[in-house]
C-alpha positions in Angstrom: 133.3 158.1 123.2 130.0 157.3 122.0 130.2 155.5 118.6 129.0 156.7 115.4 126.3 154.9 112.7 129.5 153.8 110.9 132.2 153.5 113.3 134.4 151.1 113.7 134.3 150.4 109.9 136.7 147.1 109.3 133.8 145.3 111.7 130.9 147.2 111.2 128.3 145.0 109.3 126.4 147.7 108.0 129.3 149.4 106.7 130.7 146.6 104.6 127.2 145.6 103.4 126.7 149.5 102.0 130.3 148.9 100.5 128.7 145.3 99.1 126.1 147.2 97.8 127.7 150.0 96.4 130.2 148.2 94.5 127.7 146.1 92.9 126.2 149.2 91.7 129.2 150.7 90.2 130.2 147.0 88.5 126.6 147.1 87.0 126.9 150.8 85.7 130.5 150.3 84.3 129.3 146.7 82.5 132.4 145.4 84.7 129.4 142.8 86.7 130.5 139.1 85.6 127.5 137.1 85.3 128.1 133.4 86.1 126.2 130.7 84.4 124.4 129.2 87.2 125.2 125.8 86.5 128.7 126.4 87.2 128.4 127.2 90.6 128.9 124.2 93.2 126.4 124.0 95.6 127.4 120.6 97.7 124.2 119.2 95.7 122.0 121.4 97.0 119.1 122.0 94.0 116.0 124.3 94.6 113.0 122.9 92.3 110.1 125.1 90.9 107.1 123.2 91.2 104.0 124.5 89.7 100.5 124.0 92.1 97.3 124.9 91.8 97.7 128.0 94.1 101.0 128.8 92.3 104.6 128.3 91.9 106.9 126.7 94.8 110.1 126.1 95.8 111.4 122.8 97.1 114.4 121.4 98.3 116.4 118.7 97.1 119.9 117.4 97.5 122.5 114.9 96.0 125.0 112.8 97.6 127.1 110.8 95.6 127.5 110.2 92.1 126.5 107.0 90.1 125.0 106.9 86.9 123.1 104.0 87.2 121.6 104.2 90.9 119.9 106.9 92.4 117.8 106.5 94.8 115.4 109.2 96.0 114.2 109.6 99.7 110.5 110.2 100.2 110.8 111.1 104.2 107.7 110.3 106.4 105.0 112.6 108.8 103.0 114.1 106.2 105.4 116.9 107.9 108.5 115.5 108.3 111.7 117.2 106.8 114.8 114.4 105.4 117.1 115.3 108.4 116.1 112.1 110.2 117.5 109.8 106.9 120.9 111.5 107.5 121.6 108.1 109.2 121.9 106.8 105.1 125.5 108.9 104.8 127.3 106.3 106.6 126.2 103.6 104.3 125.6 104.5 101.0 128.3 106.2 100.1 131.0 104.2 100.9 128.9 101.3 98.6 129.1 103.6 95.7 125.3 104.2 96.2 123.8 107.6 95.3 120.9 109.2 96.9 118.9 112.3 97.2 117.0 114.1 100.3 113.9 115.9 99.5 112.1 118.0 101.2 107.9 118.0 100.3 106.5 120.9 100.1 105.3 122.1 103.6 108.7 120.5 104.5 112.2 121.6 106.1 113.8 123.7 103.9 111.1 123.8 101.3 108.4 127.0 100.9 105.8 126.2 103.3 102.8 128.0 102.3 99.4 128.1 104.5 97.0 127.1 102.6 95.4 123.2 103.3 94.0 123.2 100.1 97.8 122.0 98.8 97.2 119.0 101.1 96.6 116.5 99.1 98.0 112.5 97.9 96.7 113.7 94.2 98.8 117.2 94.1 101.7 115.5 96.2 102.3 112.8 93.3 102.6 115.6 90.8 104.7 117.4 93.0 107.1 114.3 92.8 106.8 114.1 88.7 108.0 117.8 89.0 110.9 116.9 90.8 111.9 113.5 88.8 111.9 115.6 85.9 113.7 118.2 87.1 116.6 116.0 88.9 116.8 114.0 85.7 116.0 111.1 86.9 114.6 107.2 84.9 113.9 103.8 84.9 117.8 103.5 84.0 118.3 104.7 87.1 116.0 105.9 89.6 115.0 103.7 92.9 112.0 104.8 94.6 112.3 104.9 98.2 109.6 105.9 100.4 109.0 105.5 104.8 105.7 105.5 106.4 103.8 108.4 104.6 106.5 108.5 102.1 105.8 105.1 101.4 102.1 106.1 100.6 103.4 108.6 98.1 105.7 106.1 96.8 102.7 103.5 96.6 100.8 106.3 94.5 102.9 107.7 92.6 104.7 104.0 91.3 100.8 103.2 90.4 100.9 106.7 88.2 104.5 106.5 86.6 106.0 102.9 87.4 107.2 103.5 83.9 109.5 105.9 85.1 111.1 103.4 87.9 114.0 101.2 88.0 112.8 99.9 91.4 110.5 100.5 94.2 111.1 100.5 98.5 108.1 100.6 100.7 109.7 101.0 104.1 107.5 100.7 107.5 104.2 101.3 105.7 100.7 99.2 104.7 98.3 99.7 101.7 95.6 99.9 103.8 94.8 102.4 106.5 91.8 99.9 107.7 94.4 97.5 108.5 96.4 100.3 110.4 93.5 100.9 112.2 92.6 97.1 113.3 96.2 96.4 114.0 96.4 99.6 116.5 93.3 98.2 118.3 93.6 94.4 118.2 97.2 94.7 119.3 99.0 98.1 119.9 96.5 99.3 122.5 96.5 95.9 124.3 100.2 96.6 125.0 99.5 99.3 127.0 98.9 99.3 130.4 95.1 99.7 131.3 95.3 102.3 133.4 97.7 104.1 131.2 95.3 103.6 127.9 92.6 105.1 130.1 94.2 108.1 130.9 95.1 108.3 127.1 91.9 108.1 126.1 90.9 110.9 128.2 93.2 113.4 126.9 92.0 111.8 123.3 88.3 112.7 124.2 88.8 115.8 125.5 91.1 116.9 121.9 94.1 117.3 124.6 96.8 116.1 122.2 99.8 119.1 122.7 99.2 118.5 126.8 102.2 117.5 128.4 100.6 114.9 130.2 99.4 113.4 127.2 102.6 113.4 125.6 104.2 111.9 128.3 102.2 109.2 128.5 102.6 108.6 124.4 106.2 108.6 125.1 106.3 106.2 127.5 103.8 103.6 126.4 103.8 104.3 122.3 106.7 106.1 121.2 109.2 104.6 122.8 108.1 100.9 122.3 106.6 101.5 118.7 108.2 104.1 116.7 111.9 104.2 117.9 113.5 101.3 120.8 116.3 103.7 121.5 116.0 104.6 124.9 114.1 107.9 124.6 117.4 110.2 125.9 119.6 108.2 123.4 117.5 109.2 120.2 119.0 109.8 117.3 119.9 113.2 117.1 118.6 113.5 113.5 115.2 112.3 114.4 115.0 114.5 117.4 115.9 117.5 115.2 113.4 116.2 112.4 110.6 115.6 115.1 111.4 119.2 116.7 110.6 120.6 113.2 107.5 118.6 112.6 104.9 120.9 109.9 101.9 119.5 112.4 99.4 121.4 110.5 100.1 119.1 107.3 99.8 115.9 110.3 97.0 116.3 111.1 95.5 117.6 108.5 96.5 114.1 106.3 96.5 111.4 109.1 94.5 113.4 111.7 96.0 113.9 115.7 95.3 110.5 117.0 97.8 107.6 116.9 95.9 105.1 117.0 93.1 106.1 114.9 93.4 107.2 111.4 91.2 110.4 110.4 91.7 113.3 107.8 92.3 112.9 104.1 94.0 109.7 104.3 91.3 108.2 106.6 89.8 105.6 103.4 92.8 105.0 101.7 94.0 102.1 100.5 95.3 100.4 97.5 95.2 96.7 98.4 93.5 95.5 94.9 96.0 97.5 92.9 99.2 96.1 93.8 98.7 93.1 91.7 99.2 96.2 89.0 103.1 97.2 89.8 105.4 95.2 87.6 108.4 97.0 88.9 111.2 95.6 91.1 109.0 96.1 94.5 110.9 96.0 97.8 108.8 95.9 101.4 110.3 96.4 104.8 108.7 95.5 108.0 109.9 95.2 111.7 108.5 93.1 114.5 107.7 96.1 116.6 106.4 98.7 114.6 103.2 100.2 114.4 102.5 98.9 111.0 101.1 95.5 110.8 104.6 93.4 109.5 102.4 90.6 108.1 101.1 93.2 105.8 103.8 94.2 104.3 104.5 90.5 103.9 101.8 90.1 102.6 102.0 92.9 100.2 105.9 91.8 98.6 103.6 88.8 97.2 100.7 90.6 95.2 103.5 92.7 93.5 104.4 91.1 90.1 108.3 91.3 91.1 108.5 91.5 95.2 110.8 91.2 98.1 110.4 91.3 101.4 113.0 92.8 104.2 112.1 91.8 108.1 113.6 93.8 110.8 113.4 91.3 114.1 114.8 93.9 116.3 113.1 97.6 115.1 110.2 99.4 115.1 108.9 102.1 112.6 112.7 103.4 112.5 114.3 100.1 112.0 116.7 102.2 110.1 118.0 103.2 113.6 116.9 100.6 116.2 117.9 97.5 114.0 120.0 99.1 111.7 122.2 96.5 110.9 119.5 94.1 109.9 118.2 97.1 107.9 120.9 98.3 105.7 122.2 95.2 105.4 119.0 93.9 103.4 118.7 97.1 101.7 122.3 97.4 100.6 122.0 93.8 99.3 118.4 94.5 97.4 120.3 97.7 95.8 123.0 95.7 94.3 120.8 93.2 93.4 118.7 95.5 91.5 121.8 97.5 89.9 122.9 93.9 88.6 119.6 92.8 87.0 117.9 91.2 89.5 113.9 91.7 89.6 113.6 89.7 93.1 116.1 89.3 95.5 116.4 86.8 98.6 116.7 88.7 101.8 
């Protein structure tokens, strides 16, 4: 027998939403509808944060793991574009050291509102973005660690130079102060890695604006990606990264840091902050790896113009050290944590 609009009631979706529906109807009508204070209700951490933007109000995403009073440390994920699913890797080490921390999402991000307009694009709106959100999480210099990876380190950077005041410590992870130096180190050295008649065939695609072509691709996954950005054998990746990567907000790339890997264009293409580090007083933390695409010595470089710095080296990673020589990795950056939590301004690593 053909089935009805409302058949089959008990499973019927539609059916039991209407009956949803209508009973919230009749609760509202009768005055029966309980209205929950909404900071009763559990949400596994989970905290949307209003930002306010020149082209409006937004939504982004944050959450908590852990509790502790006295350190929290908040994730500043890489790209521009990149949501905090590839940092996942932190929940089997932080908590279990009593170490809160908090995922983010920018906005243009993961779960975050991502609205098309490129004017929100910006280092100078992103920084306020990130007041927003300290304020809103309730986070200080009692207890807030600032950690920041790749472009997340640049926002870090930026936004320490702003509101150090507000910092109980700060983590640059896999990033320089100087996108001229990214640039050098990319020619004088990444590019002489490659194979010649690899790098040629790169540098066609590159001419010809071919970046999304397979081909390309394939050849940036064989001779960059895999030696420069993640060691992992390419089919072993870290599922969180591959999920992160899949979900990529390329506009907000390319639009930042321009297409090319080897060449940095867009808004970011001048920027650099080399004569200002001299300026941050607070607890500064670098990490570097031997095979990452950002020049290590820089960042070694960089722990000794801060007033108060310390320098992590990976011998084993690349740009995700945090995967490809984690041990190393979390290791120095568990020990620079409790360091921090206990007083310490510098701390041998």
């Amino acid at each position: 027998m053909k089935q009805t609009f409302l058949s089959c009631k008990s499973g019927n979706p539609v059916y039991l939403s209407l009956l949803l529906l209508m009973a919230g109807i009749i609760a509202w009508h009768t005055g029966t509808a309980q209205q929950l204070p909404a900071a009763t209700i559990k949400t596994g951490g989970v905290q949307m944060v209003s930002i306010t933007t020149p082209k409006g109000n937004f939504n982004v995403w944050t959450k908590r793991v852990g509790n502790n009073p006295k350190i929290k440390v908040l994730l500043l994920a890489g790209g521009p574009g990149v949501s905090h699913e590839y940092l996942e890797c932190f929940e089997s080490f932080f908590p279990k050291e009593g170490i809160e921390f908090i995922y983010y999402d920018q906005l243009g991000c993961g779960y975050s509102d991502k609205p098309n307009d490129t004017a929100l694009y910006s280092l100078s709106r992103s920084v306020d973005e990130l007041e927003q959100v300290r304020k809103a999480l309730h986070l200080d210099k009692e207890n807030l660690i600032l950690w920041g990876h790749s472009w997340g380190g640049i926002l870090a950077m930026q936004y320490a130079l702003k509101y150090q005041s507000h910092l109980k410590a700060l983590i640059i992870s896999n990033m320089v102060s100087n996108m001229k130096v990214y640039n050098s180190y990319a020619s004088d050295v990444l590019e002489k890695q490659i194979p010649a008649s690899a790098l040629d065939s790169i540098r066609q695609y590159e001419t010809r604006g071919e970046f999304t072509n397979p081909a390309y691709e394939a050849l940036m996954f064989q001779h960059y990606f895999a030696q420069v950005v993640c060691r992992i054998p390419v089919p072993e990746w870290p599922e969180p990264f591959v999920r992160a990567f899949r979900g990529i907000n390329r506009e907000y790339g390319d639009y930042m840091v321009g297409p090319d890997q080897f060449v940095i264009s867009g808004q970011l293409a001048t920027w650099h902050v080399d004569d200002q580090l001299p300026q941050l007083t607070v607890p500064t933390l670098t990490i570097g790896a031997r095979y990452d695409y950002m020049n290590p010595g820089h960042m070694q470089w960089m722990a000794t113009q801060v007033k108060n710095g310390s320098f992590l080296y990976c011998p084993g990673g690349s740009h995700l050290c945090f995967y490809d020589d984690q041990k190393t990795y979390m290791d120095g950056l568990l020990k620079y944590i409790h360091g921090i939590a206990n007083g310490q301004k510098k701390v041998a690593l």
